[in-house]
N, C-alpha and C positions, 0 to 999 in steps of 0.2 A: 664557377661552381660554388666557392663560399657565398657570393651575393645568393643563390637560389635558397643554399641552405640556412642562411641566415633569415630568407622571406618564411623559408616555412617555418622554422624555430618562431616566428612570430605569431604566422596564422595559430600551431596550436597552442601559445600560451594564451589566444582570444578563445579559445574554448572556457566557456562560464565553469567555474569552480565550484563543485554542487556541498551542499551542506554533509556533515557524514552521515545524520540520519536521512537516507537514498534508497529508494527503489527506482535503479536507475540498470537498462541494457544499453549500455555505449561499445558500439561495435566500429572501431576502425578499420576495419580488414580494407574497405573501400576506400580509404585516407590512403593507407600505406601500400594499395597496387597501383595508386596514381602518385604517388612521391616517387615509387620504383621507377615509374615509364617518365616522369620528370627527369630523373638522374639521370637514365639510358639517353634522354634527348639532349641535356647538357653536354653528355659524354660525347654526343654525337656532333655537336656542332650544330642542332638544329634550336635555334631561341624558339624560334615560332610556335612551335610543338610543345616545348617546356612552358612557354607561357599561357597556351592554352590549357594545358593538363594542371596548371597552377589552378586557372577559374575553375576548372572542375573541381577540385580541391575546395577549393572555397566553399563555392555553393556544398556542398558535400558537409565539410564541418556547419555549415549553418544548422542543417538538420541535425546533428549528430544526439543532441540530446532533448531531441523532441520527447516529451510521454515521461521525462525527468522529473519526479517529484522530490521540491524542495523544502523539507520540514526543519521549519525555522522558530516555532515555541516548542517550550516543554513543560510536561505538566508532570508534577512528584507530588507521589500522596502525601498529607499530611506523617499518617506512620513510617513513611519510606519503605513502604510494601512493595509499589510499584511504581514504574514512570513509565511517558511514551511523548513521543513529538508529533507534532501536528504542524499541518500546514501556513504559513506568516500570514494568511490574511483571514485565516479563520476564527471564530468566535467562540470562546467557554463557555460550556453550556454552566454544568453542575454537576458537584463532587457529593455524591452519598453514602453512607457506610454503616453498616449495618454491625459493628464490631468486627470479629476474625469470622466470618461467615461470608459477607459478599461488603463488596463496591461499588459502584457504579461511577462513570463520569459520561458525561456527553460534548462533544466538539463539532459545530456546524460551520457552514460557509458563510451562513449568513442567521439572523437572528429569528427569519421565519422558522428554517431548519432547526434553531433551537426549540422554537415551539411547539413543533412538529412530536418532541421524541416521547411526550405520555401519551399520544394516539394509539390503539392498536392497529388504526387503519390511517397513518402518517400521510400526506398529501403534502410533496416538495414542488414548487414550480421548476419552471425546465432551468436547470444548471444548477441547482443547489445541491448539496451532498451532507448527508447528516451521519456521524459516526457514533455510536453508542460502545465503551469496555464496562465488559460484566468479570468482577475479578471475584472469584469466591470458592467454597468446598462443596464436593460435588451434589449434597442435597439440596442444594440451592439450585441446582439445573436439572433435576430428577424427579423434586418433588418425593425425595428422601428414600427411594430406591436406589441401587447402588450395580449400574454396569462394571463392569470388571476391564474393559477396555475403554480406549479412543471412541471405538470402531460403535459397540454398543448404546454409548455417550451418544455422539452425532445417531443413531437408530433412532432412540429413544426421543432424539428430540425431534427429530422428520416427524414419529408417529404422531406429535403433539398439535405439529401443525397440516400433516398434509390431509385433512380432513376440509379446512379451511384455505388454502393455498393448495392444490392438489400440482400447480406447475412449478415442481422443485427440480433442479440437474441431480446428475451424476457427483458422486461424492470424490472429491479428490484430494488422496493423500499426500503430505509432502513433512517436508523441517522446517521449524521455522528459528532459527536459531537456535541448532541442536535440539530444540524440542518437535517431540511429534504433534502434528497438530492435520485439521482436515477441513475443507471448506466446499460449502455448496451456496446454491442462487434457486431466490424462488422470487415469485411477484402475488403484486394483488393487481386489483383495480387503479389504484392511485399512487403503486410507490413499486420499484425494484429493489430490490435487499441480497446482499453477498454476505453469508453468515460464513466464519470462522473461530475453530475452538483449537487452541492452544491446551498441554496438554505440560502442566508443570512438575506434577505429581501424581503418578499413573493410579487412578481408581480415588483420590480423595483433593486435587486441586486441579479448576481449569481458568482460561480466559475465554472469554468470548468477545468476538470485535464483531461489531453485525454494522454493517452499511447499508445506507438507504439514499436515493436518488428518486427523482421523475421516473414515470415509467420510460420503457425505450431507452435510458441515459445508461446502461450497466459498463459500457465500455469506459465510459469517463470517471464512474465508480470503482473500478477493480484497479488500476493502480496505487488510486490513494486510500484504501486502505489493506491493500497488500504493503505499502509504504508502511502506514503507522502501524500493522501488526509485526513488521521487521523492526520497528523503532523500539518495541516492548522491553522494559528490564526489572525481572523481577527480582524482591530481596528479603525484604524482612519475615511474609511467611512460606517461607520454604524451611 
């Protein structure tokens, strides 16, 4: 019985060590009903059983942190207003700033995706992923009208575009580290985009993180930058 315990204490310390900035679902529920029916076989006198329920295990952990995004840079503004992490094999676009009014940075996969981000109509080849932070007070997302909520924010900015992109989702509200924030998905012709507004100071400061990918790619999109808007920390203008 200790040799068993002792293999598995091994197999999970091979589970990769993810960075802390993680958008990551690791669910061992399936690890730990096949360790049980391990032990029950040990207990039982049957190896055979136990060492087959071991492979299951394996294979099992191989997958466990499939969809794991690992943000390995970090980028701080110059004022220490904001940071956020981005992913190790990605490329800095450019940091722009307008005083205490807006920011901008962009962070692509690759250097076309940087090129991509002054398009209004962006065109990524298949696999690249371009992520644009809009950091600023709210008439800079308004066009100097002033919603009173989240809710009216994210309205205001659908009505902006869905003239021009009429195939926008369903608005969905959630936290993003204790702040309220809400995000939706719309396309063109040559690009898929997951817009997210962060919501730092209700009615006069937000973020915006907008992702953009190939068309058809939104699935490979929505983690990493559900990742980097969990990375966000903001500080100086609050």
């Amino acid at each position: 019985m200790r040799k068993l315990l002792v293999v598995l204490a091994v197999m999970l310390l091979a589970i990769p060590v993810m960075a802390q900035e993680e958008a990551c679902d690791i669910d061992l529920s399936e690890v730990e009903t096949l360790l049980s029916e391990a032990q029950e076989a040990v207990d039982a006198g049957d190896t055979s059983a136990a060492l087959a329920l071991i492979g299951e295990m394996q294979a099992a952990l191989e997958t466990v942190t499939d969809g794991c995004i690992t943000l390995g840079q970090t980028f701080e503004a110059p004022d220490d207003s904001f940071s956020f992490s981005y992913p190790d094999d990605w490329v800095f676009g450019e940091y722009d700033s307008e005083g205490s009014d807006l920011a901008i940075v962009f962070v692509g996969s690759s250097a076309n995706a940087i090129e991509e981000a002054g398009g209004n109509e962006p065109s990524l080849r298949s696999g690249e992923q371009l992520v644009g932070l809009f950091f600023g007070t709210l008439s800079t997302f308004t066009g100097g009208e002033a919603p009173e909520t989240l809710e009216s924010v994210i309205e205001s900015m659908i009505g902006d575009i869905k003239d021009e992109y009429p195939n926008i989702s369903s608005v969905e509200y959630f936290t993003n580290n204790d702040h309220r924030a809400g995000r939706f998905e719309f396309s063109g012709d040559t690009f898929a985009a997951r817009f997210t507004v962060i919501e730092y100071r209700a009615g006069e400061r937000y973020m915006m993180v907008i992702g953009i990918a190939a068309p058809d790619e939104m699935d490979a999109l929505r983690p990493i930058v559900d990742a980097i808007a969990l990375s966000i920390r903001v500080e100086g203008r609050l």
